[in-house]
N, CA, C and O atoms as CSV, one atom per row, in Angstrom:
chain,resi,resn,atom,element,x,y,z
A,1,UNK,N,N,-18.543,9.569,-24.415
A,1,UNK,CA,C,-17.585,8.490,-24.231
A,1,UNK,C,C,-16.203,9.048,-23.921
A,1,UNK,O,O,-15.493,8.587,-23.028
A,2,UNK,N,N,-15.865,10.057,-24.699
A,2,UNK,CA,C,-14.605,10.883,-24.321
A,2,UNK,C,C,-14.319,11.798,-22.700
A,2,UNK,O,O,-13.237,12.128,-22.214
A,3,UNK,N,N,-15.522,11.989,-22.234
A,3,UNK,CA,C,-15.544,12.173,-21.124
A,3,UNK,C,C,-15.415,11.060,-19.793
A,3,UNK,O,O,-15.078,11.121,-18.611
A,4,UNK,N,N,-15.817,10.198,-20.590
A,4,UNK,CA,C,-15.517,8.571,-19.687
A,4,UNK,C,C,-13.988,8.335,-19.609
A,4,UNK,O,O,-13.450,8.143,-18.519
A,5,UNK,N,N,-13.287,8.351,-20.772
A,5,UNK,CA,C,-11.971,7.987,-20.808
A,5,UNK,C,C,-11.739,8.788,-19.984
A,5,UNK,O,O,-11.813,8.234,-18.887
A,6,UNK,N,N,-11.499,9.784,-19.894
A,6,UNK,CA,C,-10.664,11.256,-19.556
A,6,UNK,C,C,-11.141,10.934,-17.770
A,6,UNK,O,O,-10.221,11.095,-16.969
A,7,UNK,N,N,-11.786,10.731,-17.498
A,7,UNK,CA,C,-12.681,10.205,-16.094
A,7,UNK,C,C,-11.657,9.128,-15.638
A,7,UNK,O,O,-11.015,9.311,-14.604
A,8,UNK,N,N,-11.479,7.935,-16.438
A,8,UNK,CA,C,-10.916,6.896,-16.175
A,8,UNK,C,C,-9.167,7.162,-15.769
A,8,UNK,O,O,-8.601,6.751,-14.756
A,9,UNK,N,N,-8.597,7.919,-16.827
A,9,UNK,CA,C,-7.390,8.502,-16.667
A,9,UNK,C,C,-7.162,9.369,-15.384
A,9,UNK,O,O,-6.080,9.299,-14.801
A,10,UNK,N,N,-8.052,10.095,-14.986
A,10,UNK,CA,C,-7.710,10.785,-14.024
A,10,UNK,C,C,-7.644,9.570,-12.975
A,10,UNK,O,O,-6.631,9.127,-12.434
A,11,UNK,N,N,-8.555,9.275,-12.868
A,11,UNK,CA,C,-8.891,7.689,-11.476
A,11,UNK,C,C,-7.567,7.305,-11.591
A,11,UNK,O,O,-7.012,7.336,-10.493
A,12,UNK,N,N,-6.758,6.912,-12.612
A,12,UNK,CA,C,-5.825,5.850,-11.997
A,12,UNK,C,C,-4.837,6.817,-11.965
A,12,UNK,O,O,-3.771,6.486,-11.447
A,13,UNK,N,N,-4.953,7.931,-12.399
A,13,UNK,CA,C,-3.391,8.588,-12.060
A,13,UNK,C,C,-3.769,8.860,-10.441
A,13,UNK,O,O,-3.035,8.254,-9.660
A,14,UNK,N,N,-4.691,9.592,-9.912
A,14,UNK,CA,C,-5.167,9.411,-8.345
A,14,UNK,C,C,-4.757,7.918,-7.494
A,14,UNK,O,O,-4.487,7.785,-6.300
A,15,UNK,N,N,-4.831,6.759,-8.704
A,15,UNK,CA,C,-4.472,5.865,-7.493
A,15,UNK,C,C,-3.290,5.638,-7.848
A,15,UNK,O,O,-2.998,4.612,-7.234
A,16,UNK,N,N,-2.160,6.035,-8.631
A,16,UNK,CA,C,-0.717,6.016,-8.778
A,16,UNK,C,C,-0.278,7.189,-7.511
A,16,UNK,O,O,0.627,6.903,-6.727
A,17,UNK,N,N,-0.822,8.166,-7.438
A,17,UNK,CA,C,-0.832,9.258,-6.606
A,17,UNK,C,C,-1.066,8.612,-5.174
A,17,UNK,O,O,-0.144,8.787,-4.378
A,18,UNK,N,N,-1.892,8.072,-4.843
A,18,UNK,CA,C,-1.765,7.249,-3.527
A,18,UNK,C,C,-0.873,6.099,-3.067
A,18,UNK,O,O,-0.195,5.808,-2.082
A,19,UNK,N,N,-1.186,5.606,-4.205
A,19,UNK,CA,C,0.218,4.177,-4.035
A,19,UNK,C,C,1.888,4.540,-3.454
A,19,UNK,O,O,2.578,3.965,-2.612
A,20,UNK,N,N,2.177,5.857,-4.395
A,20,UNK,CA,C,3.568,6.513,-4.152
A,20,UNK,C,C,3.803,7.320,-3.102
A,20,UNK,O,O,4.937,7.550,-2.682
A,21,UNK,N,N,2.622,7.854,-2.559
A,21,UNK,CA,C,2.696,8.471,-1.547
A,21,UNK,C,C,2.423,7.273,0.033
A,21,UNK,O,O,2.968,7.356,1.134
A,22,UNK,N,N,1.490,6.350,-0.414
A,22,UNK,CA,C,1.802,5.390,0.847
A,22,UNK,C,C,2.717,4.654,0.602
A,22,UNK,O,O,2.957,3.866,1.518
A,23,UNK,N,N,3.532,4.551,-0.525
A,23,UNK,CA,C,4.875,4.181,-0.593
A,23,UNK,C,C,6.029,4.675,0.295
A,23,UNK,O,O,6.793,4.013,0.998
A,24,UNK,N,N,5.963,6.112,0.070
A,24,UNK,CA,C,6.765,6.421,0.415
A,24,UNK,C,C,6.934,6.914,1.981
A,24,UNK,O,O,8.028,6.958,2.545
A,25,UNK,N,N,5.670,7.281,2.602
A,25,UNK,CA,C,5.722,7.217,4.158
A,25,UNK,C,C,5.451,5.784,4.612
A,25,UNK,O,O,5.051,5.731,5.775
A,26,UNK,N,N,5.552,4.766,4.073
A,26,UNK,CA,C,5.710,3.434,4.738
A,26,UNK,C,C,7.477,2.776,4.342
A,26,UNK,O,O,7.898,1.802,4.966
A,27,UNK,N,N,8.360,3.483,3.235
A,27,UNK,CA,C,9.425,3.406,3.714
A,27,UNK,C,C,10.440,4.450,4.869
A,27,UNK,O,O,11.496,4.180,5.441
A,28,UNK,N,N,9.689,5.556,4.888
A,28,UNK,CA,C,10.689,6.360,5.723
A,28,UNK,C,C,10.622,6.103,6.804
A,28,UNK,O,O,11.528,6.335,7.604
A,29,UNK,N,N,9.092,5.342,7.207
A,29,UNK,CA,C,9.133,4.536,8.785
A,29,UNK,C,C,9.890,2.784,9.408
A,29,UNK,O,O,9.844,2.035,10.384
A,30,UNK,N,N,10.235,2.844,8.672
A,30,UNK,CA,C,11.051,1.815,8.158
A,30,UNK,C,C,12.385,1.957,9.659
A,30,UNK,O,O,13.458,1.771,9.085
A,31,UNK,N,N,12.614,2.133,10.819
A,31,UNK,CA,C,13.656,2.776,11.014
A,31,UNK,C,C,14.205,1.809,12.542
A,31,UNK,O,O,13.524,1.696,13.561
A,32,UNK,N,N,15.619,1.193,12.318
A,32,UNK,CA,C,15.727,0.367,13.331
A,32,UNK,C,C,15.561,0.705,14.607
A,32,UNK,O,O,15.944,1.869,14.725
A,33,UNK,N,N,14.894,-0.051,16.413
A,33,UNK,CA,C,14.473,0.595,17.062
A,33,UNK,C,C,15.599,0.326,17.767
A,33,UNK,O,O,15.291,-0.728,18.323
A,34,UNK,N,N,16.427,0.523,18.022
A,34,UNK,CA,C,18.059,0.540,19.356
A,34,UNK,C,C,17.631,0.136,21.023
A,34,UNK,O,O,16.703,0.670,21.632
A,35,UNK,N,N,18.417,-0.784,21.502
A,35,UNK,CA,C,18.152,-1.326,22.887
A,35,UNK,C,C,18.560,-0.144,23.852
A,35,UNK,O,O,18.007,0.077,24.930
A,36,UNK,N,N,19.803,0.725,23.217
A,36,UNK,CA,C,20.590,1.698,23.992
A,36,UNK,C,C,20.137,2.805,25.043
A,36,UNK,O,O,20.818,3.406,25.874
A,37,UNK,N,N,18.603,2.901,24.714
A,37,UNK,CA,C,17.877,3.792,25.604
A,37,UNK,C,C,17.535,4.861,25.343
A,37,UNK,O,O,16.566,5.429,25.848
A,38,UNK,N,N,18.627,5.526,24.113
A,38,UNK,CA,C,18.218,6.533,23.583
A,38,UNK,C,C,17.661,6.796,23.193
A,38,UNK,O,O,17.508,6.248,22.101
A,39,UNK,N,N,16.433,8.206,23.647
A,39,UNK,CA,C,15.009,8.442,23.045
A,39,UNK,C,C,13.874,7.525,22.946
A,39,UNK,O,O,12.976,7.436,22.108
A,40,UNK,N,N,14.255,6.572,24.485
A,40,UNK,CA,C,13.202,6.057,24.534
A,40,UNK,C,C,11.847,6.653,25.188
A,40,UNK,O,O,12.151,7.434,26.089
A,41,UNK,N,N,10.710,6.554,25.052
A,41,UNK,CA,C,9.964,6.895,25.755
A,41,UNK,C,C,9.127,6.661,27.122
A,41,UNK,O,O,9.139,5.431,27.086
A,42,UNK,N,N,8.779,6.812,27.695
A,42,UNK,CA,C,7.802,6.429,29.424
A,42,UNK,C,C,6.447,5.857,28.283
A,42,UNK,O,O,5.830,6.466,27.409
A,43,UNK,N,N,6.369,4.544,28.737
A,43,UNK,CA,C,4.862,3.868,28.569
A,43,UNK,C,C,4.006,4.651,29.224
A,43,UNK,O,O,4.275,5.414,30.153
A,44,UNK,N,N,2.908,4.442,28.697
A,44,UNK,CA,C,1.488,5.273,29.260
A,44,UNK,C,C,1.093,4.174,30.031
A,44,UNK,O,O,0.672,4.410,31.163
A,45,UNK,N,N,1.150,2.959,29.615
A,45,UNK,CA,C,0.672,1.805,30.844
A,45,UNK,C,C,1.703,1.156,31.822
A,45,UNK,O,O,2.642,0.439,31.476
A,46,UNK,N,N,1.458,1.433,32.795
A,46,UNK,CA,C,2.718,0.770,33.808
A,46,UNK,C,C,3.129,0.114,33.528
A,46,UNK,O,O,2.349,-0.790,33.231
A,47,UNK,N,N,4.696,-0.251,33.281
A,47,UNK,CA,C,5.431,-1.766,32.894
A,47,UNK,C,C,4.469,-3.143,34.285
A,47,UNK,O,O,3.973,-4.236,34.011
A,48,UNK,N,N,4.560,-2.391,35.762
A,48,UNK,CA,C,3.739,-3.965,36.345
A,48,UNK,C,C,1.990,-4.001,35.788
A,48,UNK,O,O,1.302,-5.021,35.739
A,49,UNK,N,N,1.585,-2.727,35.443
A,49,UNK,CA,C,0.239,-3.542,34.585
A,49,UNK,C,C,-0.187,-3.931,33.788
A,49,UNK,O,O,-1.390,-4.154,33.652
A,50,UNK,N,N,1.003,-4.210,32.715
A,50,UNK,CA,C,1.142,-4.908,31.240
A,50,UNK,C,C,0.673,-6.061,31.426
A,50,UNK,O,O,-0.128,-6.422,30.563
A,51,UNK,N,N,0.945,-6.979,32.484
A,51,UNK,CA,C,0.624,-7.916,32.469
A,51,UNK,C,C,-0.452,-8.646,32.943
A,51,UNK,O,O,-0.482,-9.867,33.092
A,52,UNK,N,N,-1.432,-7.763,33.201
A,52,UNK,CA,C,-3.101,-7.391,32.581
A,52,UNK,C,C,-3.536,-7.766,31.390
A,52,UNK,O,O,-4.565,-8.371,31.089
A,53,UNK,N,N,-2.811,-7.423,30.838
A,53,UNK,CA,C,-3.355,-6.829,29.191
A,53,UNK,C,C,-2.691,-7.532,28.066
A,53,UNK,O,O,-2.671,-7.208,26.878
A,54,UNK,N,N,-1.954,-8.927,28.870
A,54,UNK,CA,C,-1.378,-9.320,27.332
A,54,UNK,C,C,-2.221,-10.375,26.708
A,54,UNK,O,O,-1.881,-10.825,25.614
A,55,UNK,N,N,-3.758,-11.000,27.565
A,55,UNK,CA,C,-4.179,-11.488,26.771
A,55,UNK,C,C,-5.653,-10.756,26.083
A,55,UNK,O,O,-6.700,-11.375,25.890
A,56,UNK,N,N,-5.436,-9.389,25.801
A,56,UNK,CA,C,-6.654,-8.203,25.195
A,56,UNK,C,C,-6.070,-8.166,24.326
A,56,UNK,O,O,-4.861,-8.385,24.261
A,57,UNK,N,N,-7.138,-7.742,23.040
A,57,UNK,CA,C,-6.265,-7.678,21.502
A,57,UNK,C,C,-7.358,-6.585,21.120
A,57,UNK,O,O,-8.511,-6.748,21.521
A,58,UNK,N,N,-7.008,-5.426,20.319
A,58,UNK,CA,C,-8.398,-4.213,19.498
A,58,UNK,C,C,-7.691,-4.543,18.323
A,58,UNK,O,O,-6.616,-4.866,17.817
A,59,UNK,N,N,-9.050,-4.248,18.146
A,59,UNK,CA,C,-8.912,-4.468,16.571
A,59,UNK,C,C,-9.845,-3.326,15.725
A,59,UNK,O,O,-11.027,-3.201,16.043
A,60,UNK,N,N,-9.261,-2.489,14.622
A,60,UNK,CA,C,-10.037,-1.467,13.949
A,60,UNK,C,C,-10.489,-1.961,12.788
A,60,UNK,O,O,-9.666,-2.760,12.339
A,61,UNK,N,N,-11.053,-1.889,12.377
A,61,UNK,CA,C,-12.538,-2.752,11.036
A,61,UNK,C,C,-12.697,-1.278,9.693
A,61,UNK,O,O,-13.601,-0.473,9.471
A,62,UNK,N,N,-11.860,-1.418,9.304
A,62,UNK,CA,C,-12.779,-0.560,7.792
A,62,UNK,C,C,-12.758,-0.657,6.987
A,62,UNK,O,O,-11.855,-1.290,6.439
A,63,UNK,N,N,-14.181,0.155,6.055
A,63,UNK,CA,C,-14.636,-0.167,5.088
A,63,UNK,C,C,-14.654,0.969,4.295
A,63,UNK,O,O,-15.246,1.911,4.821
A,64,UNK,N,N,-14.153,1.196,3.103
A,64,UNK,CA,C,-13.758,2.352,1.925
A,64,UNK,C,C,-14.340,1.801,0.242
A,64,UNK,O,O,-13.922,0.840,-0.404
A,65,UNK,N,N,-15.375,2.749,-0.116
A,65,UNK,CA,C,-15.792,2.121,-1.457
A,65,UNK,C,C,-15.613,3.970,-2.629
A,65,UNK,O,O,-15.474,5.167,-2.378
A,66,UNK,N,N,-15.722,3.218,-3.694
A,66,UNK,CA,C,-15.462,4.445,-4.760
A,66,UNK,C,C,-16.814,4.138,-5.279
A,66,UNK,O,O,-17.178,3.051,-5.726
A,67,UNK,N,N,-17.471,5.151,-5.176
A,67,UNK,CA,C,-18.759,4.582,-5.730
A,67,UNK,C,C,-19.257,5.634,-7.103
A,67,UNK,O,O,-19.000,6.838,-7.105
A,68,UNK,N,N,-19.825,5.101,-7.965
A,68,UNK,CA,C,-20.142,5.517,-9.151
A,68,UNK,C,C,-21.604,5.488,-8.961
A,68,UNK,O,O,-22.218,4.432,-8.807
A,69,UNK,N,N,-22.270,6.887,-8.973
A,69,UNK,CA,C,-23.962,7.275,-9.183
A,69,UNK,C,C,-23.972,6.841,-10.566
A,69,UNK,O,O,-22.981,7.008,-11.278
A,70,UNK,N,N,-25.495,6.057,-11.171
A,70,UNK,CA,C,-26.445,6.456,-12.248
A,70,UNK,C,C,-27.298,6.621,-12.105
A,70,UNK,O,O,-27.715,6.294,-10.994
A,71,UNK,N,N,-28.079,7.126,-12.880
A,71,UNK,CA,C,-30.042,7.269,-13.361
A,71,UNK,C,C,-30.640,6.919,-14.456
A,71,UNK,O,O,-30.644,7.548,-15.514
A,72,UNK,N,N,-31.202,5.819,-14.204
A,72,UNK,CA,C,-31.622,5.738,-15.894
A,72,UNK,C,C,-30.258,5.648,-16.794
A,72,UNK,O,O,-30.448,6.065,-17.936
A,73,UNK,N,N,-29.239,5.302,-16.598
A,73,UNK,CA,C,-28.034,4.899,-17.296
A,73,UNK,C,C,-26.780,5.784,-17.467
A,73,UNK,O,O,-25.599,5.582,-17.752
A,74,UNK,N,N,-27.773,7.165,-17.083
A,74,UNK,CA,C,-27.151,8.273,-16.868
A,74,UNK,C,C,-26.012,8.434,-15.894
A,74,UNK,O,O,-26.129,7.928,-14.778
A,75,UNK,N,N,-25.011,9.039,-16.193
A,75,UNK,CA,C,-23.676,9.335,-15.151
A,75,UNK,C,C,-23.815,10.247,-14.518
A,75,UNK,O,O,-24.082,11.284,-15.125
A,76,UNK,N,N,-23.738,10.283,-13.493
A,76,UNK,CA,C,-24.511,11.710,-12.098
A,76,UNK,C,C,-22.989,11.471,-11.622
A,76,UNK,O,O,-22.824,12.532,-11.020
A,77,UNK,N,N,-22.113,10.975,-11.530
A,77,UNK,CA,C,-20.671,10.808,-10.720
A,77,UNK,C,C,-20.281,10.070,-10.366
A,77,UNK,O,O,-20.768,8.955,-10.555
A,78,UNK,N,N,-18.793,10.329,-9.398
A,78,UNK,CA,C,-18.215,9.527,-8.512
A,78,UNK,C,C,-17.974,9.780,-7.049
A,78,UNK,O,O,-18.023,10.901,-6.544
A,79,UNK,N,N,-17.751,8.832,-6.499
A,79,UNK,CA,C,-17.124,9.525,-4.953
A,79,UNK,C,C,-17.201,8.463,-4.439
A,79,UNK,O,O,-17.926,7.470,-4.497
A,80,UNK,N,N,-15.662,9.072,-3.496
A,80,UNK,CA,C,-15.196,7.851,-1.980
A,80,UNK,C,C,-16.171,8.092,-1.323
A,80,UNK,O,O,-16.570,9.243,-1.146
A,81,UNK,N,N,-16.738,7.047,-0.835
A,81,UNK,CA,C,-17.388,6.752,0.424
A,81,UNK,C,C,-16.965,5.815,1.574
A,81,UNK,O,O,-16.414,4.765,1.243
A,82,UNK,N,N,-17.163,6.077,2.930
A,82,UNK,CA,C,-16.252,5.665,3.680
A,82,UNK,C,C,-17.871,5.035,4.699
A,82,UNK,O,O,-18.840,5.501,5.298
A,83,UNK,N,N,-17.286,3.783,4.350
A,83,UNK,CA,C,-19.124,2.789,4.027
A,83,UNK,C,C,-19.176,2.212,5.749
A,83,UNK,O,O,-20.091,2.129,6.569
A,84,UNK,N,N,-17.973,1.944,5.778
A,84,UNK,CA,C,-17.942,1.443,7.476
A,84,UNK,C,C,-16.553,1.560,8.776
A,84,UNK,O,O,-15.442,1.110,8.498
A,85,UNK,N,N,-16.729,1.971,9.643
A,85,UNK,CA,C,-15.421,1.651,10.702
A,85,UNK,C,C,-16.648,1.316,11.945
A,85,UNK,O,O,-17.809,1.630,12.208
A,86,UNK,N,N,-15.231,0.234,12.635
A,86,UNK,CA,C,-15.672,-1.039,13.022
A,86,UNK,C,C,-14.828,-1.044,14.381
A,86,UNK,O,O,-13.956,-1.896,14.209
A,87,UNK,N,N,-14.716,-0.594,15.400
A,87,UNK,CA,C,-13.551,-1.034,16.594
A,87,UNK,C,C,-14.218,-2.251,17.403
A,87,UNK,O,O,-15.399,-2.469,17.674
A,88,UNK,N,N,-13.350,-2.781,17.618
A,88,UNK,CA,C,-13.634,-4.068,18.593
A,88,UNK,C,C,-12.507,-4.478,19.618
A,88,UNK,O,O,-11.344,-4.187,19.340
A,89,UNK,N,N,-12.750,-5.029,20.590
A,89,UNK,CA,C,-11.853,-5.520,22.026
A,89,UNK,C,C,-12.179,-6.150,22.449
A,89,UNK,O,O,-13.015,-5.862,23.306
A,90,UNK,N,N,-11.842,-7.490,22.248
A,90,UNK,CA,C,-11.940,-8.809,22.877
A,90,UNK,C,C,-10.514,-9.322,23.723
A,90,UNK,O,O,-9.386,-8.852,23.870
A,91,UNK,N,N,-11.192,-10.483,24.157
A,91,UNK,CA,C,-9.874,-11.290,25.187
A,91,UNK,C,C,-10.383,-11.658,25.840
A,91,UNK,O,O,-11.608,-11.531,25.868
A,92,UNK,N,N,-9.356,-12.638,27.150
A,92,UNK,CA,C,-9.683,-13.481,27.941
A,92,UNK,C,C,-8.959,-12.564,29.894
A,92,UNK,O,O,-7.821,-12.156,30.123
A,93,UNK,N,N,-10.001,-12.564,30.708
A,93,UNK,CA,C,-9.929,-11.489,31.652
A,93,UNK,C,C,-8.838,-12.719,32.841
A,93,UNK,O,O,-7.988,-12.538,33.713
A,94,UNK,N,N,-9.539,-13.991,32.177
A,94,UNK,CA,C,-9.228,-15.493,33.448
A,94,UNK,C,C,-9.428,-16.534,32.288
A,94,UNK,O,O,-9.665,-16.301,31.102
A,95,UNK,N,N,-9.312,-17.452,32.774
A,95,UNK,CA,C,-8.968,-18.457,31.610
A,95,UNK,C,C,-10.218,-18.979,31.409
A,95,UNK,O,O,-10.098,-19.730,30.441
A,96,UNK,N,N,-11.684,-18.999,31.905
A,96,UNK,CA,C,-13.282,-19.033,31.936
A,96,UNK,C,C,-13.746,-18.176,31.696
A,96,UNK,O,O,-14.900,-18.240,31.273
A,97,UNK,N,N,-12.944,-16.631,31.870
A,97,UNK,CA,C,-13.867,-15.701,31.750
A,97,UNK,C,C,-13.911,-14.632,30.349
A,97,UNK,O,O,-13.728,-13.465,30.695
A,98,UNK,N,N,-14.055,-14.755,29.292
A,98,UNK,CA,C,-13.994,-13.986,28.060
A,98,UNK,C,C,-14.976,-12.720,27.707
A,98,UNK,O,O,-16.143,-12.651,28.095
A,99,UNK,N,N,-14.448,-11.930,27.069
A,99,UNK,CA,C,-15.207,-10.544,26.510
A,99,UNK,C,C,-15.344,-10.709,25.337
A,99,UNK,O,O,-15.264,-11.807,24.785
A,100,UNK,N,N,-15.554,-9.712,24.820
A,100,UNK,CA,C,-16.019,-9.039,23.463
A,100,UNK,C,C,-16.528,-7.709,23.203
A,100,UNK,O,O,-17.706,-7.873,23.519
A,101,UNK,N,N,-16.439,-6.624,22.875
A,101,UNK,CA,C,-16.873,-5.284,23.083
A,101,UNK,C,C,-16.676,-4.801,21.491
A,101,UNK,O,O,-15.557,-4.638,21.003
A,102,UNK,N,N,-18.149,-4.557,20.618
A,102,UNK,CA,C,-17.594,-4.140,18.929
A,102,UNK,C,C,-18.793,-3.611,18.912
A,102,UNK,O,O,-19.886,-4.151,19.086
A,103,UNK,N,N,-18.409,-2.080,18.602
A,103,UNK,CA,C,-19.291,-1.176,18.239
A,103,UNK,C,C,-18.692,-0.648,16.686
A,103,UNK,O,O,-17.521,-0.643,16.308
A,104,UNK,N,N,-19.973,-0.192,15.913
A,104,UNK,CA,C,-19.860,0.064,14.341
A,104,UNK,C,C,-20.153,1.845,14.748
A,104,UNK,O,O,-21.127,2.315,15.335
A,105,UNK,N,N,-19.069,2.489,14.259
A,105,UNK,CA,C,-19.179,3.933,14.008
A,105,UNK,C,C,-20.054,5.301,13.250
A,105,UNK,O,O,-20.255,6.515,13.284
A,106,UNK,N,N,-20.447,3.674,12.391
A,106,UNK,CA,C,-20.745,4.737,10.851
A,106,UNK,C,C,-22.196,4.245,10.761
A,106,UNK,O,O,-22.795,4.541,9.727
A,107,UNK,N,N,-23.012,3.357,11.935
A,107,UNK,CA,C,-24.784,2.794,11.504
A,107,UNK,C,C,-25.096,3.696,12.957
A,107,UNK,O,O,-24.375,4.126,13.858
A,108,UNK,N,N,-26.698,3.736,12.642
A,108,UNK,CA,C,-27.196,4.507,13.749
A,108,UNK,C,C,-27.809,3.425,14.620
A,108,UNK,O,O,-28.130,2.282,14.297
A,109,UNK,N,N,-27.918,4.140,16.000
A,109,UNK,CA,C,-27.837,3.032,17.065
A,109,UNK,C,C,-29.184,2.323,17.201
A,109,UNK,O,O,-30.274,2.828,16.933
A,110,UNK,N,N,-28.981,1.169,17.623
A,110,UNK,CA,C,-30.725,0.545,17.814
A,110,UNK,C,C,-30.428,-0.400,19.062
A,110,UNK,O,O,-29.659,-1.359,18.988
A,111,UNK,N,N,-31.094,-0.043,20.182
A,111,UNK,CA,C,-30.841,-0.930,21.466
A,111,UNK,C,C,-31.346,-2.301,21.316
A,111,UNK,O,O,-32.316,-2.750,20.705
A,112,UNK,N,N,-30.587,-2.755,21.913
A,112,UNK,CA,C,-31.282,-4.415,21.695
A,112,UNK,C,C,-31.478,-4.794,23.527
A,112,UNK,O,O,-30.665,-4.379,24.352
A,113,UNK,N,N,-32.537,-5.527,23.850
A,113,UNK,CA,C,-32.196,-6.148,25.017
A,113,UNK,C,C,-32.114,-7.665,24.967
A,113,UNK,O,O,-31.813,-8.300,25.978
């Protein structure tokens, strides 16, 4: 049982340890963006072919679990498992004509026709 506690304590100091650390690189990005020009960068997509693409949307899908092994009641461990990622790209090409494109990263493939 003392090994459970001591288990438990570590876990949440690990997720105090994450919290403060995505704390703290989600305030240092924090940073106003200036009209002035300075250090702006060259788009990778042409400013005239943006307007292609403003009605496409991606979207990234994931899935993160902490999972706890037993046997017979027995404690065999813990561990992150990283259970699913998910990308998808949908939109409208014409105002009749729609997509959809979502492939799963983490299942093995099975063709469908």
């Amino acid at each position: 049982m003392n090994n459970f506690k001591s288990l438990i304590m570590k876990a949440k100091g690990l997720w105090l340890l994450l919290l403060f650390i995505g704390l703290a690189f989600g305030l240092s990005a924090q940073q106003r963006q200036s009209d002035d020009g300075a250090g702006k960068y060259r788009s990778i997509i042409p400013e005239d072919k943006q307007e292609l693409l403003k009605n496409i949307d991606m979207y990234a899908n994931t899935q993160l679990a902490f999972r706890n092994d037993f046997t017979d009641g027995e404690y065999l461990g813990s561990k992150f498992k990283f259970e699913q990622f998910r990308m998808e790209i949908k939109g409208y090409l014409h105002k009749n004509i729609y997509f959809r494109f979502r492939h799963r990263f983490t299942s093995t493939f099975e063709p469908q026709s």
